[in-house]
C-alpha positions, -999 to 999 in steps of 0.1 A, spaced: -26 3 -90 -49 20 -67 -81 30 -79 -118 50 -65 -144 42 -85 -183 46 -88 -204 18 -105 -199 -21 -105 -200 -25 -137 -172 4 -139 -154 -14 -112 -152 -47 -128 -145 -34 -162 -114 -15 -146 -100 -44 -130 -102 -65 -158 -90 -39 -181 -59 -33 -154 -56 -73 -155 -52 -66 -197 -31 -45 -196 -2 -66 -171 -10 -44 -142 4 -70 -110 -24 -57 -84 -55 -32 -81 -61 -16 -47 -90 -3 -29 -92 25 1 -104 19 32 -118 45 45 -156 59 59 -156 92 43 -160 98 5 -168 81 -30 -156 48 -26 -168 12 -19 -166 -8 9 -134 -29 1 -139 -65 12 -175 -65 -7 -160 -48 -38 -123 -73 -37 -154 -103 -38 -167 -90 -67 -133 -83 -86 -121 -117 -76 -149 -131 -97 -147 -108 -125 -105 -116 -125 -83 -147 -131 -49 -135 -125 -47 -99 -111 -37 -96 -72 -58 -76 -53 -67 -62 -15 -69 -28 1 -39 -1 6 -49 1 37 -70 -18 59 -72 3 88 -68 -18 118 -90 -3 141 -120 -7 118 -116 -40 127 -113 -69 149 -81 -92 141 -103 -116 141 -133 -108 121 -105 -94 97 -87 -128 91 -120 -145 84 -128 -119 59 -92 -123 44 -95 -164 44 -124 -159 25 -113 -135 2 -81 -158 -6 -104 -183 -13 -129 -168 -37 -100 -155 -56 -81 -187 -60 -48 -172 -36 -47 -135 -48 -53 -112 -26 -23 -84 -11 -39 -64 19 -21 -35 35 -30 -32 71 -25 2 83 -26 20 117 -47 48 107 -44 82 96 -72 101 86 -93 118 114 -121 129 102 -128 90 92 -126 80 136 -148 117 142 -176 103 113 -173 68 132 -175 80 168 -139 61 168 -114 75 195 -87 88 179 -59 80 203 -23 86 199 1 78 173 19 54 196 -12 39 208 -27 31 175 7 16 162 10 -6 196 -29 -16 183 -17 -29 148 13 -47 164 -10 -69 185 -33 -72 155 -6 -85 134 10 -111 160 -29 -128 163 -36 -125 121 3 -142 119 -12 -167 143 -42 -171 130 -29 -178 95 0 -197 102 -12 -221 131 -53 -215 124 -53 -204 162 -49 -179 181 -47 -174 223 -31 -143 220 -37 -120 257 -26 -83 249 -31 -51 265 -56 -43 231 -73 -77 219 -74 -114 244 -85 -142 223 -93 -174 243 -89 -207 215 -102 -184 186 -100 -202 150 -96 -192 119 -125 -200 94 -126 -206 70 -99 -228 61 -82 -213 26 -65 -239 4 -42 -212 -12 -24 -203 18 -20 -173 38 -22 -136 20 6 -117 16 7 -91 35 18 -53 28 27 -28 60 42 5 49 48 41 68 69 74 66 82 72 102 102 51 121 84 34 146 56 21 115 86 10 93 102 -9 120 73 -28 127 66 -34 88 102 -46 88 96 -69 111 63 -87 102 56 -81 63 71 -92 34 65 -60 12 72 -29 28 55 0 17 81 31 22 61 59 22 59 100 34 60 113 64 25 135 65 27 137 104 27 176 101 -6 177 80 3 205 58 29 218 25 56 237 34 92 231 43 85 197 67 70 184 37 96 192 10 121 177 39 98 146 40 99 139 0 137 141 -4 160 116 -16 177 118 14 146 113 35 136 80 13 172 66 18 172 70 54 138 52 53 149 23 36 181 26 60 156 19 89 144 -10 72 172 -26 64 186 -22 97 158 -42 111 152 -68 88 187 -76 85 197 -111 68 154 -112 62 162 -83 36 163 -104 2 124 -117 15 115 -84 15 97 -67 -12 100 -25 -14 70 -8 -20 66 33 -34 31 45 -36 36 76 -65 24 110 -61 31 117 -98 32 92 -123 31 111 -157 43 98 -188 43 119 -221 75 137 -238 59 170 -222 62 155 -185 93 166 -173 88 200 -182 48 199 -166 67 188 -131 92 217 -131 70 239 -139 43 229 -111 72 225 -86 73 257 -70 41 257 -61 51 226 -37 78 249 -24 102 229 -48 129 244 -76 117 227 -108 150 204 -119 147 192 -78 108 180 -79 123 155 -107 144 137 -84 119 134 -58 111 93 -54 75 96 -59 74 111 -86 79 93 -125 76 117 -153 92 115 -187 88 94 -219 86 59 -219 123 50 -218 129 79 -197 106 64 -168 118 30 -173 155 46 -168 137 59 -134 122 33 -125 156 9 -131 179 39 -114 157 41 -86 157 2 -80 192 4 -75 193 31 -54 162 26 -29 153 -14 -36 116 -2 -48 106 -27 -71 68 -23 -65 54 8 -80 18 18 -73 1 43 -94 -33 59 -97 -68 53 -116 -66 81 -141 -28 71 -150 -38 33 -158 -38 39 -193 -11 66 -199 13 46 -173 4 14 -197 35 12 -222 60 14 -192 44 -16 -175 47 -36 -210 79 -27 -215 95 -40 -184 77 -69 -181 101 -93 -172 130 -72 -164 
């Protein structure tokens, strides 16, 4: 679940409320711009407020960060929660966030060649405690990893709409978050092209190709655009779909969105595991409770 919030005591209450309820993980945003907290203060307090919910940002945006000063943060974070935390590391996306920060925006290419170096030295760092890693972005000379977490290394999330991004999440995480193309930064046709069953499939395509035999280690991630559960759903999304340039019956079959009754989403949710491999749903803040009986009833399956 990811969630934007605006007092502590809010903040803690949701997580613990998500952790009631059998939510698996709560997200925070990362980004400069907006209503929001800064994550790896806010994850602290969660972790002590929590006992068994996962948690971490979706995303991290690399180039907020050193690798570095980012694995320390993480190794503490593991720590203080006892081995829970998920972060999604993330190339970058939003502009106006480098323009507030005085950030160069640079290329896509650029910024994905960035994250790549960033998560060779975190691998390093978590899996050896050091790192000597010389790159055209980042040199570290005998840098150590402090400090030392007795729960391991945090798993780690990597997700994208294009290829390059999925490729590289293919490559170094272990859940994959397969996501929409929003590389033309507007609705019209690109978009409704983007959002397509056809367009997820050949995502997951990409993946798989890569991964190869490393496929059954991989978890598949879908962040939802729609997650709306009532006996009135289906009809709400057909009715809104054409003004997403959609025919109404077609925005139903669209991956990221879930709308029906209880049994009907947990038919989706089952159909499209078999179909795309997503077995990690995320939803949003002001869904927590209605998306709550679908999360109870397949617990366990």
């Amino acid at each position: 679940m990811s969630t934007l919030t605006s007092g502590v005591d809010e903040l803690v209450g949701l997580a613990r409320r998500a952790e009631e309820l059998g939510y698996s993980s709560i997200f925070l945003p990362d980004h400069l711009a907006g209503d929001q907290w800064s994550p790896i203060s806010a994850l602290g307090a969660i972790a002590s407020a929590t006992s068994s919910i996962k948690l971490g940002a979706l995303v991290f945006c690399n180039d907020y960060r050193h690798p570095l000063i980012l694995a320390q943060e993480l190794a503490t974070l593991q720590e203080l929660s006892h081995g829970r935390i998920e972060f999604g590391l993330g190339a970058g996306w939003m502009k106006s966030d480098y323009e507030q920060g005085g950030i160069a925006f640079d290329s896509a290419g650029i910024r994905i060649a960035r994250l790549e170096e960033s998560l060779t030295i975190l691998a390093e760092l978590f899996d050896s405690r050091v790192s000597n890693f010389s790159g055209k972005f980042y040199q570290l000379n005998d840098a150590k990893l402090q400090p030392l977490s007795t729960y391991g290394k945090p798993a780690l999330i990597v997700g994208g709409g294009g290829r390059k991004m999925l490729e590289l999440a293919a490559r170094s995480a272990g859940i994959v978050g397969i996501n929409v193309n929003l590389a033309s930064g507007a609705l019209g046709p690109d978009l409704v092209a983007e959002v397509g069953p056809a367009a997820f499939a050949r995502r997951v395509g990409w993946v798989r190709d890569v991964a190869g035999a490393h496929m059954d280690d991989i978890e598949l991630q879908c962040l939802t655009f729609v997650a709306k559960v009532s006996p009135e759903a289906r009809s709400w999304v057909a009715e809104m779909a054409p003004a997403f340039g959609l025919e109404g019956s077609a925005a139903l079959d669209i991956p990221i969105v879930l709308a029906g009754t209880v049994a009907e989403v947990c038919a989706t949710l089952e159909s499209r595991r078999r179909e795309y491999g997503f077995s990690y749903w995320v939803i949003h803040q002001s869904e927590l409770e209605e998306f709550a009986p679908v999360v109870a009833e397949l617990q366990g399956r």
